[in-house]
N, C-alpha and C positions, 0 to 999 in steps of 0.2 A: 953313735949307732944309727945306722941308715934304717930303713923300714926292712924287717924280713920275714918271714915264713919259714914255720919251725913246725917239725913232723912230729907224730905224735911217737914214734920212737925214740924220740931225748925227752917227753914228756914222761914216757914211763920208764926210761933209766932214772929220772932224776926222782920219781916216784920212791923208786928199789932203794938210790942210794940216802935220802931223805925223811921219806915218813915210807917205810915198807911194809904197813900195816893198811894203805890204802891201796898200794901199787896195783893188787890184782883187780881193780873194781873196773866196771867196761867204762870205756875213754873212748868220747865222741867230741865230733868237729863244729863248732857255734860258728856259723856266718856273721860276720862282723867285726866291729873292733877296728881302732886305729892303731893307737898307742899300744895295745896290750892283743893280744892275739889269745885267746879261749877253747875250752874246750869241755864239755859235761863230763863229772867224773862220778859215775854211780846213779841213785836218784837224787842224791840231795847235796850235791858239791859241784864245783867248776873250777880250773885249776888256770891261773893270768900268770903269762908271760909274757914279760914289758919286748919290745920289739921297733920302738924310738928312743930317740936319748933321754928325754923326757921323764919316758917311761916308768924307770927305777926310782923316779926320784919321787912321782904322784903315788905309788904302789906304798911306798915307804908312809906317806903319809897318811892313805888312810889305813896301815899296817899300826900305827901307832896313835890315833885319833878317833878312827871309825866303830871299833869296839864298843868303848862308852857312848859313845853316841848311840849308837843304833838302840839301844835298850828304851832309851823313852822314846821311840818313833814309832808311828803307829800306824804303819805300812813295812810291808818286807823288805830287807837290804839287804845288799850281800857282806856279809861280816867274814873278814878274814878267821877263820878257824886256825890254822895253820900259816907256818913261815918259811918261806925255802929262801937259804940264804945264799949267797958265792960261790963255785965250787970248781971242780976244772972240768965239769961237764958243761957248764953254764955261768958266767963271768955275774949275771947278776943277781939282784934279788927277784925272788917270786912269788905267789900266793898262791894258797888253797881257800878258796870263799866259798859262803851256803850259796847253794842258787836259790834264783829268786826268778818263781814260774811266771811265765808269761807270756805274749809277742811283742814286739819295742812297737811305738806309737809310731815310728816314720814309716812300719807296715801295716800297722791296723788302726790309723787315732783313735782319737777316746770320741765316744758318743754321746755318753750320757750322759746327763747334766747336773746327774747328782757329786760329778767328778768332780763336781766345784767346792763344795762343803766337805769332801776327801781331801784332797789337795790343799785345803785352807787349814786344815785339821794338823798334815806333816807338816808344815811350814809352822806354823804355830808354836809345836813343838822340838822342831829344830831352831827354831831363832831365839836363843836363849842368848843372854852373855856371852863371849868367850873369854878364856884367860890368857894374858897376859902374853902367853908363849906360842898363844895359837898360829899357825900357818895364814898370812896375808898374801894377797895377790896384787898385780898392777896393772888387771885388766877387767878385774873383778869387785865388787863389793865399793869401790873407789868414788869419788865424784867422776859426772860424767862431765865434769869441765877438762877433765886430763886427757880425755879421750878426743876430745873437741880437733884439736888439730888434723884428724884422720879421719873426719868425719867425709869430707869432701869426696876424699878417695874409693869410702865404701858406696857412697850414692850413685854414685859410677855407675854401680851394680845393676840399678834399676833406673838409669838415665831415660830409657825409651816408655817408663813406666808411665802414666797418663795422670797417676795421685803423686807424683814424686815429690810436687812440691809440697801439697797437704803433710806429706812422710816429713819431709824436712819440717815442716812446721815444728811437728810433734816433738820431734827433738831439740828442736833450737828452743821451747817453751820448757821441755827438761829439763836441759842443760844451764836454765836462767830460773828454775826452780831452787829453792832455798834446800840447803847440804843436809844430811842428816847430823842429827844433835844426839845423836844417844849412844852408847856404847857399841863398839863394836859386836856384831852377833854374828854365833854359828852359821854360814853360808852351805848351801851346796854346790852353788859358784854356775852350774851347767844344765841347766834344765831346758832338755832342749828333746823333740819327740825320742831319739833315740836313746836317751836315758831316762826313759820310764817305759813301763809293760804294762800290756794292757791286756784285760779279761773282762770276758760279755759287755765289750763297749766303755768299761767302765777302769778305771787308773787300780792297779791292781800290786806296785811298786816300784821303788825309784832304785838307779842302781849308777855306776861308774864315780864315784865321789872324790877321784883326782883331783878335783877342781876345786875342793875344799875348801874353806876361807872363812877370817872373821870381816867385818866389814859393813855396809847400807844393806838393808832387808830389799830395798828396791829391786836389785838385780835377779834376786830369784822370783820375787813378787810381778816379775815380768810374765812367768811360767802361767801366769792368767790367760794373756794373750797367746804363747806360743805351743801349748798344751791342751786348752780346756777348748769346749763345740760354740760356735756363736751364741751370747746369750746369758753365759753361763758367769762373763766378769763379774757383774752387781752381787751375786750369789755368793760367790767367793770371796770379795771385799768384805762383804755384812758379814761372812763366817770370820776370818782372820782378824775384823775387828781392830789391829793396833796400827792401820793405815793412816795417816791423815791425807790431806790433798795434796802436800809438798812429795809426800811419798807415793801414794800414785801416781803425779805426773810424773815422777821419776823415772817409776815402775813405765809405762807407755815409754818413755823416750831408749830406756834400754830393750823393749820388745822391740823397739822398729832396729834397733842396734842387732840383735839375735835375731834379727828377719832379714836383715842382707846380708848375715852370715850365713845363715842359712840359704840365701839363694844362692852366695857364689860358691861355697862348697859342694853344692849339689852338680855345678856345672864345672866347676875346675877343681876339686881336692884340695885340700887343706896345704897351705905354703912348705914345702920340701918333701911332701908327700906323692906321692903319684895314684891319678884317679879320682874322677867325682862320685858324690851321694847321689846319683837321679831322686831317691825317694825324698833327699832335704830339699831340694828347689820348690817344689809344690807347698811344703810344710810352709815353708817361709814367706811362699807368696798367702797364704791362708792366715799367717800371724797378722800380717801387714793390712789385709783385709779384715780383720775383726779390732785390729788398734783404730783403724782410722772408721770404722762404725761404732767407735766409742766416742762419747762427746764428752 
């Protein structure tokens, strides 16, 4: 499934034919969205329609994961309510989630600096164990020694950049940091501005959880650098408290990793998609600037 654009005319047939108890509520257009294409439905629902290949298969997972979780999180998410399954108006699966009020951070960052003791607080209680059966990733939660090979190719990004090599440091001292030793834990894989909302400045809820994963606490523990206002890391390490050094430098080496992804998708769109983020290039060069004012 190529990338598309779906009217809200088959959102409210599938409404009728589906859950017809919500059909008539007013259905409006959310800007945004890769994978999954949105839309507000009432005051307090949003209805995702997978719209990559992808798509179906992230929706499914947090359709069947996300629920329980989200109960002990202690920030807003958007919890599927509802399930729209297959049909011949629509080939795939689809969701009805709560919305979760806000502006995404790649339009309005976060300012204030108590977002760091908020933000330390959900991680906290998302990084629990996971079982056995949970969803792993191979870009995600992983040692960044696998990653290593491709590393060459993302620096590219910022070849003209004037810290590029201090950048590279950071990672190469990552990458040669000791693995994580602990069980695999609940991830949210993607913390990156446009998946969190932001209110009076301050992190107000995490949302898109596609990206799901068990795995090293590291890679969300990045969300230090590539979320919170200069200043604000020390703040957040002393709140979440179960960091050691092995896992912060880790945590740095995968922010500078989610900073030149963030620059190149703001200037060229994500690989088989069409279109860049203008708002992620800025994001990513501000990551990369507060990793490397960390010592």
């Amino acid at each position: 499934m190529g990338e598309l654009r779906f009217e809200q005319e088959l959102v409210r047939a599938l409404l009728r034919e589906q859950h017809p108890d919500l059909a008539d509520l007013e259905l409006r257009d959310v800007d945004g969205g890769w994978d999954n294409q949105q839309w507000r439905l009432g005051d307090d629902l949003a209805v995702r329609l997978p719209r990559t290949g992808q798509a179906p298969e992230l929706l499914r997972k947090e359709q069947a994961w996300l629920p329980a979780l989200a109960g002990r999180l202690p920030l807003p998410t958007p919890v599927p309510v509802r399930v729209g399954e297959p049909s011949s108006l629509f080939e795939h699966t689809w969701t009805i989630m709560s919305w979760v009020e806000g502006e995404p951070a790649d339009r309005a960052p976060i300012t204030a600096i108590d977002a760091a003791e908020v933000l330390a607080d959900f991680l906290k209680a998302l990084h629990h164990p996971a079982p056995a059966d949970a969803p792993t990733s191979p870009t995600r939660g992983i040692p960044l020694a696998d990653l290593a090979p491709e590393a060459d190719a993302w620096f590219e990004v910022i070849a003209d950049h004037p810290d590029v090599d201090a950048a590279r440091a950071v990672w190469e001292k990552a990458v040669a940091a000791p693995a994580w030793q602990g069980p695999p834990l609940w991830l949210h894989g993607d913390l990156h501005p446009a998946n969190v909302v932001v209110q009076d400045g301050s992190l107000a809820g995490v949302v898109d959880f596609g990206d799901m994963c068990a795995g090293d606490p590291a890679t969300d523990l990045s969300a230090a650098w590539i979320l919170l206002p200069t200043g604000a890391t020390t703040r957040f390490f002393d709140t979440y408290e179960h960091a050691d050094e092995a896992t912060t430098t880790r945590a740095r080496g995968w922010a500078v990793m989610r900073a030149l992804t963030l620059v190149f998708v703001g200037r060229n769109g994500r690989l088989g998609l069409p279109g860049g983020k203008p708002s992620w290039e800025p994001a990513g060069h501000a990551t990369l600037d507060r990793v490397l004012a960390t010592t």
